[in-house]
ROVO-652177 format. One record per residue (C-alpha): residue number from 1; residue in three letters; x, y, z. Coordinates in nm, 3 decimals. Layout:
N
<rec i="NUM" aa="ALA" c1="X" c2="Y" c3="Z"/>
...
This chain:
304
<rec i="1" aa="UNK" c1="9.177" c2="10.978" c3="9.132"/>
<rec i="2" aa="UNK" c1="9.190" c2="10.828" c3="9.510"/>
<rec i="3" aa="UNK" c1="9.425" c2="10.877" c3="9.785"/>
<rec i="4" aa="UNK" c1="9.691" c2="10.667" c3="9.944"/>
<rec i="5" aa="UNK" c1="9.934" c2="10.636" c3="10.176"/>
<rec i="6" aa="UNK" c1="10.305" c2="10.677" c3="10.104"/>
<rec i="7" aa="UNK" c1="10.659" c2="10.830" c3="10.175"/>
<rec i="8" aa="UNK" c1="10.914" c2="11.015" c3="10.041"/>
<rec i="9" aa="UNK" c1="11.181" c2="10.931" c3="10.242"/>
<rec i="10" aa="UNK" c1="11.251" c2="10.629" c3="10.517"/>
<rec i="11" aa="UNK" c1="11.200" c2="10.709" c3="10.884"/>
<rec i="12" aa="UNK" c1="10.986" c2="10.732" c3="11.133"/>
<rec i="13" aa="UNK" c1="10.573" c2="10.719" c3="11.158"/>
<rec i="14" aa="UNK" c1="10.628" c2="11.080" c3="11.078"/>
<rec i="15" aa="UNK" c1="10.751" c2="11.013" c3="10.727"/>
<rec i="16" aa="UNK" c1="10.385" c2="10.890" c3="10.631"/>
<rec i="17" aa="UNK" c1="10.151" c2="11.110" c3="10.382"/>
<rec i="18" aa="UNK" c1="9.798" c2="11.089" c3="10.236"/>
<rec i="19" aa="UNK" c1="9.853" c2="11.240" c3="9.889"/>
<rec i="20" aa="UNK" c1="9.650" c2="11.186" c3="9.536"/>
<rec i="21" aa="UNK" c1="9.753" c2="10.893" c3="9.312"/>
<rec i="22" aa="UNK" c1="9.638" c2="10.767" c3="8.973"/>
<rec i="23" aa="UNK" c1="9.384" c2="10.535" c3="8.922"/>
<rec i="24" aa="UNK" c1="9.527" c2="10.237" c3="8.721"/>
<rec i="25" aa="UNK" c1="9.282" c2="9.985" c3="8.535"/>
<rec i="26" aa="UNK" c1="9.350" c2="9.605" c3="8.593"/>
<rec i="27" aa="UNK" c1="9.567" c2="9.464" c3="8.358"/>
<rec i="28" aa="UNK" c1="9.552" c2="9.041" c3="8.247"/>
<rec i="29" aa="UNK" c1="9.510" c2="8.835" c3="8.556"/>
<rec i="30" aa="UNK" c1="9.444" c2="9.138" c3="8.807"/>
<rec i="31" aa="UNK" c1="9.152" c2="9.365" c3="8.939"/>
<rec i="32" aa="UNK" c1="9.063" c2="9.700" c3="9.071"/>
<rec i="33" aa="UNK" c1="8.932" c2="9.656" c3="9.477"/>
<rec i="34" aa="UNK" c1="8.790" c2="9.952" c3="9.639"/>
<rec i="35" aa="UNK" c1="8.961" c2="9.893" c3="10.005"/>
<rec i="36" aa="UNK" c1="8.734" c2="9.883" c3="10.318"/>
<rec i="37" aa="UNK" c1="9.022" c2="9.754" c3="10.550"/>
<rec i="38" aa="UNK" c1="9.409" c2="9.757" c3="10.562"/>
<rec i="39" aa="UNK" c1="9.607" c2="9.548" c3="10.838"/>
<rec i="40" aa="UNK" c1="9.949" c2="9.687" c3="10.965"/>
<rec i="41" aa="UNK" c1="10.222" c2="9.431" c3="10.969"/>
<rec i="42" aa="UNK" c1="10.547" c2="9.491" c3="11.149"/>
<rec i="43" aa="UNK" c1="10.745" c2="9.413" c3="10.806"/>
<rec i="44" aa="UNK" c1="10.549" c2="9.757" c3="10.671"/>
<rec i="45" aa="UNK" c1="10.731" c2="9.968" c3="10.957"/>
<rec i="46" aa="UNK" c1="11.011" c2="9.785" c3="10.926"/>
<rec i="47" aa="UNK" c1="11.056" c2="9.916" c3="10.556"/>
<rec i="48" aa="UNK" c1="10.916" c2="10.225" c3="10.583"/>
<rec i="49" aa="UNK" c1="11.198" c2="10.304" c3="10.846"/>
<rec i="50" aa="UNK" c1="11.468" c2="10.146" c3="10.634"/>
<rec i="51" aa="UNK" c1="11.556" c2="9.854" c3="10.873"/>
<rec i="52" aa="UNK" c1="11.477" c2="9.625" c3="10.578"/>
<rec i="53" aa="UNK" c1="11.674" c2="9.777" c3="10.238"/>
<rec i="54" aa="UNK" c1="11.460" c2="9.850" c3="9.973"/>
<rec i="55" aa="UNK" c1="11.570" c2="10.016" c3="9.625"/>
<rec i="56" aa="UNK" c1="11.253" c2="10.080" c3="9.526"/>
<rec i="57" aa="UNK" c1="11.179" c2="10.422" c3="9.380"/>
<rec i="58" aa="UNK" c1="11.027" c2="10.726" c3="9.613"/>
<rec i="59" aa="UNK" c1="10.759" c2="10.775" c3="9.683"/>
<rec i="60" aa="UNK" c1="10.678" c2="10.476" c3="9.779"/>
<rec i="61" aa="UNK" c1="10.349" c2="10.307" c3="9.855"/>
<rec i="62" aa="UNK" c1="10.316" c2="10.066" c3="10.193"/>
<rec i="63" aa="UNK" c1="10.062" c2="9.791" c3="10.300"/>
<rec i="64" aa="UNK" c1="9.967" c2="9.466" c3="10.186"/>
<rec i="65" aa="UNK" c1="9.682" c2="9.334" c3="10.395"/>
<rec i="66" aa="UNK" c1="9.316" c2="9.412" c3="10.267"/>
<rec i="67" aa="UNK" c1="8.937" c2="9.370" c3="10.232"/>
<rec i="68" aa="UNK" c1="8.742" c2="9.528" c3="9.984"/>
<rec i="69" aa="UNK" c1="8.487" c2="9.525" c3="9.702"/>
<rec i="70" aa="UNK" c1="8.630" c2="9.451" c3="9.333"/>
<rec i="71" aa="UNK" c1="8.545" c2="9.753" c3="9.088"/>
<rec i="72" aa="UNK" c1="8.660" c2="9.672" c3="8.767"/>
<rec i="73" aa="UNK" c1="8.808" c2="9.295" c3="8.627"/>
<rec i="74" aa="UNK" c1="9.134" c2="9.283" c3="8.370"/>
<rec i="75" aa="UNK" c1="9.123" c2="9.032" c3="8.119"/>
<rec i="76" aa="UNK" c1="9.135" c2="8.626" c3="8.195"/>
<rec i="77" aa="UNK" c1="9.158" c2="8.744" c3="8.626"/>
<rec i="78" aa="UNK" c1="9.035" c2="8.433" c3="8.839"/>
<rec i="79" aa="UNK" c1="9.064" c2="8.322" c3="9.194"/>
<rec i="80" aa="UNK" c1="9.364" c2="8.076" c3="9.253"/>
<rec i="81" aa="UNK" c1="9.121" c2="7.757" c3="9.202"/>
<rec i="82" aa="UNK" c1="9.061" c2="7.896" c3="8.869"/>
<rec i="83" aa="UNK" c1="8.690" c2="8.057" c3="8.948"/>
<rec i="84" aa="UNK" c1="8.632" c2="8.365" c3="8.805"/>
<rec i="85" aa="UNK" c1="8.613" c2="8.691" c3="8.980"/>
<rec i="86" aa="UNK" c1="8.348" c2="8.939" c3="8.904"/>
<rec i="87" aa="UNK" c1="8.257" c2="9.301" c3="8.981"/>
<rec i="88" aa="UNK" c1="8.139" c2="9.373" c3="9.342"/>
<rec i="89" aa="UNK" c1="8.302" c2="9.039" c3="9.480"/>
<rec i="90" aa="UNK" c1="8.387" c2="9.080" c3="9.851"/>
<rec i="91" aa="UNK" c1="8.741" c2="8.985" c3="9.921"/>
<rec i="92" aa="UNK" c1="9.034" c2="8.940" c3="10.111"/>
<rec i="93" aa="UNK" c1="9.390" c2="8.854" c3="10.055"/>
<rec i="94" aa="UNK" c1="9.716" c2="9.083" c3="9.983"/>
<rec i="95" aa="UNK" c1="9.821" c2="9.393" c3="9.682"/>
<rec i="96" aa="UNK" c1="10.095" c2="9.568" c3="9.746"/>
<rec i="97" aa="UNK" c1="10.050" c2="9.971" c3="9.861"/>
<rec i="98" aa="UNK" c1="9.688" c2="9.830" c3="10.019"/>
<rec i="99" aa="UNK" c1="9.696" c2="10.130" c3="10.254"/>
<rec i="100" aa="UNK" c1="9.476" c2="10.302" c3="10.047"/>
<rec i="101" aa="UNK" c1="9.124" c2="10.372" c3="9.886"/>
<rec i="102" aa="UNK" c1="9.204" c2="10.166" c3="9.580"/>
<rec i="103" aa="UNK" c1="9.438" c2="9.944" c3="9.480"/>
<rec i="104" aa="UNK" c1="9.480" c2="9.646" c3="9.188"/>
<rec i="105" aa="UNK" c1="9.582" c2="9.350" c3="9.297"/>
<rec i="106" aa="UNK" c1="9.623" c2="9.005" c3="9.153"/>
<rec i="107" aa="UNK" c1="9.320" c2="8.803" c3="9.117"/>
<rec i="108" aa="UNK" c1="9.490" c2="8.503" c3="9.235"/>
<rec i="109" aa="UNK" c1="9.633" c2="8.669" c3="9.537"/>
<rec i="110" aa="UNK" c1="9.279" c2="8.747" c3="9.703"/>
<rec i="111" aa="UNK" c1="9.030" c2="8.544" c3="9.840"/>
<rec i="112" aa="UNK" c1="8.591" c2="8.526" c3="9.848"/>
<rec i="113" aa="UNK" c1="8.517" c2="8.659" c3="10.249"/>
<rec i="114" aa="UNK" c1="8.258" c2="8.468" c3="10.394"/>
<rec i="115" aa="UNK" c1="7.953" c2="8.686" c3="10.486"/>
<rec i="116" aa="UNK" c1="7.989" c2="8.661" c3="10.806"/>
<rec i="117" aa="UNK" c1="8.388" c2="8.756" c3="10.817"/>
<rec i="118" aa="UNK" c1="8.370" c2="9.120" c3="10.941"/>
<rec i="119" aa="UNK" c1="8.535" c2="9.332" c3="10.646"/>
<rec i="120" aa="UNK" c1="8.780" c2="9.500" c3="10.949"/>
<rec i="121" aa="UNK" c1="8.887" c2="9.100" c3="10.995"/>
<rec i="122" aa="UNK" c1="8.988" c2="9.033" c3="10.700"/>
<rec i="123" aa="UNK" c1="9.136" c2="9.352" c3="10.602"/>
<rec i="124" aa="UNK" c1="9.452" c2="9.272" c3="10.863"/>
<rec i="125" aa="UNK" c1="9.458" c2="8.862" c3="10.844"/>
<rec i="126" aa="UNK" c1="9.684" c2="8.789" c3="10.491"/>
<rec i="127" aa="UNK" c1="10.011" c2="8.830" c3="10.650"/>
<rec i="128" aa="UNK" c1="9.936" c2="8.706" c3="11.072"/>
<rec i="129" aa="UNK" c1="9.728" c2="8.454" c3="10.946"/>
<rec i="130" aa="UNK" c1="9.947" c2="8.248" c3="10.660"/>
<rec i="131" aa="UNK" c1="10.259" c2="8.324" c3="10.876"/>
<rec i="132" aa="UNK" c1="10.082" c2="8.153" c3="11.167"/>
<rec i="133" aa="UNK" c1="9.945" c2="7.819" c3="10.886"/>
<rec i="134" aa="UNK" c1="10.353" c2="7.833" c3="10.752"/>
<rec i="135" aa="UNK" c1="10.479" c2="7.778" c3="11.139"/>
<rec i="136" aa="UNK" c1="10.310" c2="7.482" c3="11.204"/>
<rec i="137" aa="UNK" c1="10.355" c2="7.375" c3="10.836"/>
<rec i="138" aa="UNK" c1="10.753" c2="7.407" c3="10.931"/>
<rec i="139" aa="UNK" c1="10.738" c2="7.240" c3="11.278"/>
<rec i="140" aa="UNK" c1="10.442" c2="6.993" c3="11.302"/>
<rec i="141" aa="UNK" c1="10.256" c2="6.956" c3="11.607"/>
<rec i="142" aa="UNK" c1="10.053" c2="6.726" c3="11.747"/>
<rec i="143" aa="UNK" c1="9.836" c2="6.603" c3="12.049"/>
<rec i="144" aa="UNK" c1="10.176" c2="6.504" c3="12.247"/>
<rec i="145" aa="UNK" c1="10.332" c2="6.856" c3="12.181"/>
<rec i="146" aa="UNK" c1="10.365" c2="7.137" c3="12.428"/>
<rec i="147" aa="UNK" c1="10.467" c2="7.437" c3="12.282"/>
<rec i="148" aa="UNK" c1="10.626" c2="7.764" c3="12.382"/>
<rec i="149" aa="UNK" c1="10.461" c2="8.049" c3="12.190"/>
<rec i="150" aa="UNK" c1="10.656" c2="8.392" c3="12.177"/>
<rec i="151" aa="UNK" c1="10.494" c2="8.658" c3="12.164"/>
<rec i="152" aa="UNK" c1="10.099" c2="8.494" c3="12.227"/>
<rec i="153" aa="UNK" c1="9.945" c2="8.787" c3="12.225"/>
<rec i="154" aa="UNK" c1="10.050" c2="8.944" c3="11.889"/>
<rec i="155" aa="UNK" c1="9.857" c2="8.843" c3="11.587"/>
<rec i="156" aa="UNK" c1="10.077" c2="8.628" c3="11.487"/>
<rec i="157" aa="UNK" c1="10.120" c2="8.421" c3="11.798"/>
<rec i="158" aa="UNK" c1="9.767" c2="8.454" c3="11.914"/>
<rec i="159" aa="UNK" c1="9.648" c2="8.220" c3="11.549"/>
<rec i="160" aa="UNK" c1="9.952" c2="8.004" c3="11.641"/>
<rec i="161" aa="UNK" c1="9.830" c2="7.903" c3="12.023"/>
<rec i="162" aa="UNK" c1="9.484" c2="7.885" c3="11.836"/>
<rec i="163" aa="UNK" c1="9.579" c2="7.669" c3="11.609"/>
<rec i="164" aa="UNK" c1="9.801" c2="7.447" c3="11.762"/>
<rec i="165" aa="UNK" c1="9.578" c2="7.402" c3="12.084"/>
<rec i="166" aa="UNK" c1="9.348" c2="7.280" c3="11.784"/>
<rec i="167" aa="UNK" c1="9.554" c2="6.979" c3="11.722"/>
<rec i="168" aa="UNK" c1="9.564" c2="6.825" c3="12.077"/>
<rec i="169" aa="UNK" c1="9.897" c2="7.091" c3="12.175"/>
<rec i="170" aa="UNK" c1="9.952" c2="7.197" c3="12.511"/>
<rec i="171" aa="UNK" c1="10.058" c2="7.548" c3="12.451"/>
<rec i="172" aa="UNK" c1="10.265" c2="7.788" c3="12.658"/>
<rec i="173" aa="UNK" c1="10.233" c2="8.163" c3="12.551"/>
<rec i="174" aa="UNK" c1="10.456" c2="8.483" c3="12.685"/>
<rec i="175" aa="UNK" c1="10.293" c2="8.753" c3="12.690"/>
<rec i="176" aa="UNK" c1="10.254" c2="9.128" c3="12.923"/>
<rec i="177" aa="UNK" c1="10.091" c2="9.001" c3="13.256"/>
<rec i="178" aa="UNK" c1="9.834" c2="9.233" c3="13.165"/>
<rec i="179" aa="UNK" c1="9.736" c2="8.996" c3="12.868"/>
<rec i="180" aa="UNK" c1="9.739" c2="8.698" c3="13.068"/>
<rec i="181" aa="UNK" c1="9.349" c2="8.630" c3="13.124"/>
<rec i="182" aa="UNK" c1="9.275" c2="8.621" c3="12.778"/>
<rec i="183" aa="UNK" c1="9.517" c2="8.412" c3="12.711"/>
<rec i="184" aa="UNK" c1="9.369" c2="8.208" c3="12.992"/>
<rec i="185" aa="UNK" c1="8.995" c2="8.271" c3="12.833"/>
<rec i="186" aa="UNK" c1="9.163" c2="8.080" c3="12.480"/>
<rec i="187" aa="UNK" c1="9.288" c2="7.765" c3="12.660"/>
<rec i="188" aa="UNK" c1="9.689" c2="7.878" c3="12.688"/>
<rec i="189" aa="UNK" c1="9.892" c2="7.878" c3="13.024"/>
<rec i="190" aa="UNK" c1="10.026" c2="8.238" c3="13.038"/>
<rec i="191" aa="UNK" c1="10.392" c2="8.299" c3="13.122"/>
<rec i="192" aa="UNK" c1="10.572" c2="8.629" c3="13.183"/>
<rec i="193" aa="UNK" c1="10.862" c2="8.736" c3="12.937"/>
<rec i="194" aa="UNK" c1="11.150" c2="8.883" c3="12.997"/>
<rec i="195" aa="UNK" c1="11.456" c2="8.769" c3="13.183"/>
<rec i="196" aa="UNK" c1="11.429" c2="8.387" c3="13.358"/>
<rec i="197" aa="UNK" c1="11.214" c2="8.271" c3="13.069"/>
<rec i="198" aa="UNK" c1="11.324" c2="7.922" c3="13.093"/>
<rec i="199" aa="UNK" c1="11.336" c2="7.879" c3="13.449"/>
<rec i="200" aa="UNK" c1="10.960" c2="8.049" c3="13.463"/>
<rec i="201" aa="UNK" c1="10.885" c2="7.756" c3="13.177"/>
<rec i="202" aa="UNK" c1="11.035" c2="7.478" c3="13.381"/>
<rec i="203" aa="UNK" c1="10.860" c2="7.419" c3="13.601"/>
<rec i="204" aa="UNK" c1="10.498" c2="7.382" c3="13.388"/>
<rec i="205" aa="UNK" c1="10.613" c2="7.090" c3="13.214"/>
<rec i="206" aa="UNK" c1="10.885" c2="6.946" c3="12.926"/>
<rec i="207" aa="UNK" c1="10.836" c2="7.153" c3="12.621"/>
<rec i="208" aa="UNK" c1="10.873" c2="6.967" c3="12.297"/>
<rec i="209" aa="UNK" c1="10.824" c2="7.283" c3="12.066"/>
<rec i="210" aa="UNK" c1="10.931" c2="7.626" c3="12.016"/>
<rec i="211" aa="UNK" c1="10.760" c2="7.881" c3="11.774"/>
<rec i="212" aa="UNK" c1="10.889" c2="8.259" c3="11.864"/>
<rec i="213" aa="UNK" c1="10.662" c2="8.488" c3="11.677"/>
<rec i="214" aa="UNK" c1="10.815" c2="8.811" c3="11.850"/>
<rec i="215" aa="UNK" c1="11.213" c2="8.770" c3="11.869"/>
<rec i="216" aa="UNK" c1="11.416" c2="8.505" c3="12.034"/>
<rec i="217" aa="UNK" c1="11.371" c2="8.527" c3="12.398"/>
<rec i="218" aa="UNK" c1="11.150" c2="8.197" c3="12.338"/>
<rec i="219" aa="UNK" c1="11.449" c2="8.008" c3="12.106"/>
<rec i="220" aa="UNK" c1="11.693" c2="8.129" c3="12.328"/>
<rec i="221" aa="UNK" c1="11.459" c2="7.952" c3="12.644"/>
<rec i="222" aa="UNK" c1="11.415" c2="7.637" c3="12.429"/>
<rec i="223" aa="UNK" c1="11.804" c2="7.613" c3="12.390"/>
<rec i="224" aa="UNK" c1="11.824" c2="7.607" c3="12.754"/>
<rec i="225" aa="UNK" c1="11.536" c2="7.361" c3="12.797"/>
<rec i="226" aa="UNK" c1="11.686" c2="7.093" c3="12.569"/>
<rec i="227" aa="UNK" c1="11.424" c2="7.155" c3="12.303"/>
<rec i="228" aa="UNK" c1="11.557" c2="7.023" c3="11.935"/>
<rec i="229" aa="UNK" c1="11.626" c2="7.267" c3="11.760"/>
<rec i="230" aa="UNK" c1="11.483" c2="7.121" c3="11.439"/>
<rec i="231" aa="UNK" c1="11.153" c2="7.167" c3="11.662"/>
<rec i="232" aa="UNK" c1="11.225" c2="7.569" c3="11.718"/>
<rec i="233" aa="UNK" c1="11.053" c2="7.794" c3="11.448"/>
<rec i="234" aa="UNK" c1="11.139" c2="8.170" c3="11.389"/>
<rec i="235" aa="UNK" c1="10.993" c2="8.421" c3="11.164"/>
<rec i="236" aa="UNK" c1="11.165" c2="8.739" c3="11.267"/>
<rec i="237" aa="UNK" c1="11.488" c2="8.672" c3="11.449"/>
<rec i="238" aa="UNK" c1="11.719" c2="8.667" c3="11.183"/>
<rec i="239" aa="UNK" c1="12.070" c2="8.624" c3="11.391"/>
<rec i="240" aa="UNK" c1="11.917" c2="8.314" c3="11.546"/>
<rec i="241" aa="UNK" c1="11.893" c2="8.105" c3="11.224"/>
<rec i="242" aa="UNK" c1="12.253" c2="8.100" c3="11.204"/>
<rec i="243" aa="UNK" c1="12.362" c2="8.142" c3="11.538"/>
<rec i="244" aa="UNK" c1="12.115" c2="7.873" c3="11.685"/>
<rec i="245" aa="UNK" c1="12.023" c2="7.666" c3="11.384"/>
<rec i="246" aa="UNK" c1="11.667" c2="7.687" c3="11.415"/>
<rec i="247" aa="UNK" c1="11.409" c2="7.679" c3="11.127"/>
<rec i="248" aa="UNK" c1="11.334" c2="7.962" c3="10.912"/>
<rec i="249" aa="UNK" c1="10.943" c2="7.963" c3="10.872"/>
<rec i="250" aa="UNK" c1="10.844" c2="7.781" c3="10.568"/>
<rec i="251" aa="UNK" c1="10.670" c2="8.022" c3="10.276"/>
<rec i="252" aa="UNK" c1="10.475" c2="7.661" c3="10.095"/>
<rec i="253" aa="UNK" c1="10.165" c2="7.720" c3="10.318"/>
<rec i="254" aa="UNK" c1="10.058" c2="8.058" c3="10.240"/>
<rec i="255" aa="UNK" c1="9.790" c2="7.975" c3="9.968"/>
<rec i="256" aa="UNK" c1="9.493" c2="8.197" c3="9.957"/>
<rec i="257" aa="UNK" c1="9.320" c2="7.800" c3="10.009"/>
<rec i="258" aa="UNK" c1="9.439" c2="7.859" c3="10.365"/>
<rec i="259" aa="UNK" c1="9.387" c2="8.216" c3="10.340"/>
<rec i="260" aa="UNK" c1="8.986" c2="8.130" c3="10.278"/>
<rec i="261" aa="UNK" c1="8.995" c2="7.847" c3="10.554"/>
<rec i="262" aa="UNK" c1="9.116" c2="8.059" c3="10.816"/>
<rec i="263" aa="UNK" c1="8.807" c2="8.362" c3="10.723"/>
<rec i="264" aa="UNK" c1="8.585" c2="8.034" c3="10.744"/>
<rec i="265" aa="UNK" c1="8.716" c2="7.949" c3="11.117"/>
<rec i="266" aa="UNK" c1="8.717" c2="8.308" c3="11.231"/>
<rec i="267" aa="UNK" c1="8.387" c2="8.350" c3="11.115"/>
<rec i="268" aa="UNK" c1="8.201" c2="8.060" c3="11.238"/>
<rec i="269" aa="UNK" c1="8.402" c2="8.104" c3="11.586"/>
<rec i="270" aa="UNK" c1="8.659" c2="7.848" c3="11.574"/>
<rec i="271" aa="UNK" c1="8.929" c2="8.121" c3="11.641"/>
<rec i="272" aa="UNK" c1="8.952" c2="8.483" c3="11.775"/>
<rec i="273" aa="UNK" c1="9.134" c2="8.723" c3="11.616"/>
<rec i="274" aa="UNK" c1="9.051" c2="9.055" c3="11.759"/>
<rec i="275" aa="UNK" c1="9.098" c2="9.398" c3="11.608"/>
<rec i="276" aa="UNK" c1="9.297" c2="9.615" c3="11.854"/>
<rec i="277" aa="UNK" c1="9.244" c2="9.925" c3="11.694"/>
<rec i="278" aa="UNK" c1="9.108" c2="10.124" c3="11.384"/>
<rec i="279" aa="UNK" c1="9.212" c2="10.436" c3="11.252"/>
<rec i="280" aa="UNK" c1="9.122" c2="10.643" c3="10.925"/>
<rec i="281" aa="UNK" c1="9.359" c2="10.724" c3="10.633"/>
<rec i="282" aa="UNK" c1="9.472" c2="10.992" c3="10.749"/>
<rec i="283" aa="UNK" c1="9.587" c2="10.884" c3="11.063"/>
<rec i="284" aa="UNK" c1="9.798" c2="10.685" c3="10.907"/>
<rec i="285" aa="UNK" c1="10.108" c2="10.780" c3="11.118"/>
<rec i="286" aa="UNK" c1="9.919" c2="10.714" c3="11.440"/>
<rec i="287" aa="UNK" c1="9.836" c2="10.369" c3="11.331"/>
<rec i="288" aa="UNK" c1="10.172" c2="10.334" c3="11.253"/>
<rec i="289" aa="UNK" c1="10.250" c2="10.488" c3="11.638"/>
<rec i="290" aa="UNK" c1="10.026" c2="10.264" c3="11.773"/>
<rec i="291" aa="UNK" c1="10.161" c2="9.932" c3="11.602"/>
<rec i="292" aa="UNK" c1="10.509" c2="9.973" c3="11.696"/>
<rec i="293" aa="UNK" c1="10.452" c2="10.057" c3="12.057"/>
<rec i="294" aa="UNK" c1="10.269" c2="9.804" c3="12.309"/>
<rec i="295" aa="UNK" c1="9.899" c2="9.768" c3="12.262"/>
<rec i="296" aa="UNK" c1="9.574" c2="9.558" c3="12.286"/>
<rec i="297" aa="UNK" c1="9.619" c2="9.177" c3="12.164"/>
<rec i="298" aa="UNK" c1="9.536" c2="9.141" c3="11.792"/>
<rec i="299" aa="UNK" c1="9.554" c2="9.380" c3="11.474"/>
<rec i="300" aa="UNK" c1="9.602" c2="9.758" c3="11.402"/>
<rec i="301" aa="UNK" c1="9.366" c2="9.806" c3="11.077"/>
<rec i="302" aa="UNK" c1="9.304" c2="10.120" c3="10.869"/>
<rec i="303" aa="UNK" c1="8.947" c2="10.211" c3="10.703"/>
<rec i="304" aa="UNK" c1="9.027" c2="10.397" c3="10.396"/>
């Protein structure tokens, strides 16, 4: 028996419990992890409060981020590459209801973490970091590019500027003015958000790429700066793929290959992604507090 988080009912934080649940054994293709780190990911709140539909049965489980150690192996379970996975592998990668002390997950869904990945790091990177691979995988950029990053300083957009500065990009990121010298400290030019967007952007130079990781303020500036809008990515403003005709983020790209490149990068230094805060399993509702109100760049992360 080991505990996890889950709720009986949508709503608020609030909603959240720690309560007993049964151990199940691995099955063909999966495997038992003991969980040393769950990331938060806005799309978890965003269920748990019933903004995205769900008819899945109460009580119902919530995470999918993790690190851990694999306890137990089901028959025929491998990595994606076709490796096998053994007892007391450390790894990373996604199972759904993660927010807990033990969880079975597909083999195939998880990735080896490098030694030097700390286990808090990879416990939140699955969703940020493929979401951040799949927007330059929908919108290419390149050493001409400068893009306008929504949202820079959430995980999402802080892997995007990361990433993009590391093909040649010029990046633009909005962001708190509070946030503004680290995005300095990573190579991107800071920019307020909030009303003017666009005529703040102006003047910095022509933008030739949007990628909004927050909302739309940053499509709705590209609009108004002439940006294509087959060159304007969103992953969470849903109104503006129809009302603007920009591109959905692409779902090809988030292959636990990536995955297990990005832990590589992080690790040896190529990219920051910072931890913004930690809490235990059963402060599960102020994790959940502290993600949806405004925080410290990077991830929220729970240490079952």
């Amino acid at each position: 028996m080991s505990h996890a988080a889950l709720y009986h009912r949508t709503g608020t934080p609030d909603v959240l419990v720690v309560e007993d649940v049964g151990d199940i054994e691995p099955g063909a293709g999966e495997v038992a992890v003991r969980v040393r780190a769950a990331g938060l990911n806005p799309v978890d709140a965003k269920l748990r409060s019933g903004f995205i539909p769900s008819d899945a049965p109460f009580p119902r489980r919530i995470g999918s981020d993790l690190a851990g150690t694999v306890e137990a192996v089901g028959p025929g379970a491998a990595y994606a590459d076709g490796t096998p996975i053994a007892v007391g592998d450390e790894v990373f990668g996604r199972a759904a209801g993660s927010i807990a002390e033990r969880v079975v997950a597909l083999a195939s869904e998880l990735a080896r973490r490098p030694e030097r990945l700390a286990g808090e790091v990879a416990g939140g990177l699955n969703v940020a970091g493929l979401t951040a691979v799949s927007c330059l995988a929908t919108a290419p950029i390149g050493p001409g590019d400068t893009v306008l990053v929504g949202g820079a300083t959430g995980a999402v957009g802080l892997l995007v500027c990361q990433l993009a500065r590391a093909e040649g990009a010029t990046v633009f990121g909005t962001a708190a003015p509070r946030n503004h010298d680290f995005l300095r400290a990573i190579g991107v030019q800071p920019v307020a958000y909030g009303a003017g967007l666009a005529e703040r952007v102006a003047p910095l130079g022509r933008v030739t790429a949007v990628i909004d990781c927050h909302g739309r303020e940053a499509l709705d500036a590209g609009v108004a700066l002439g940006v294509p809008v087959d060159r304007m990515v969103a992953i969470a403003a849903y109104a503006a793929l129809d009302e603007l005709g920009v591109l959905n983020v692409e779902r090809a790209a988030r292959t636990t290959a990536n995955l297990a490149k990005l832990g590589e990068a992080i690790a040896d230094g190529r990219l920051v992604f910072p931890v913004a805060a930690t809490f235990t399993l059963d402060e599960v509702a102020a994790a959940f507090r502290a993600l949806e109100s405004s925080h410290q760049p990077g991830k929220i992360v729970l240490l079952p």
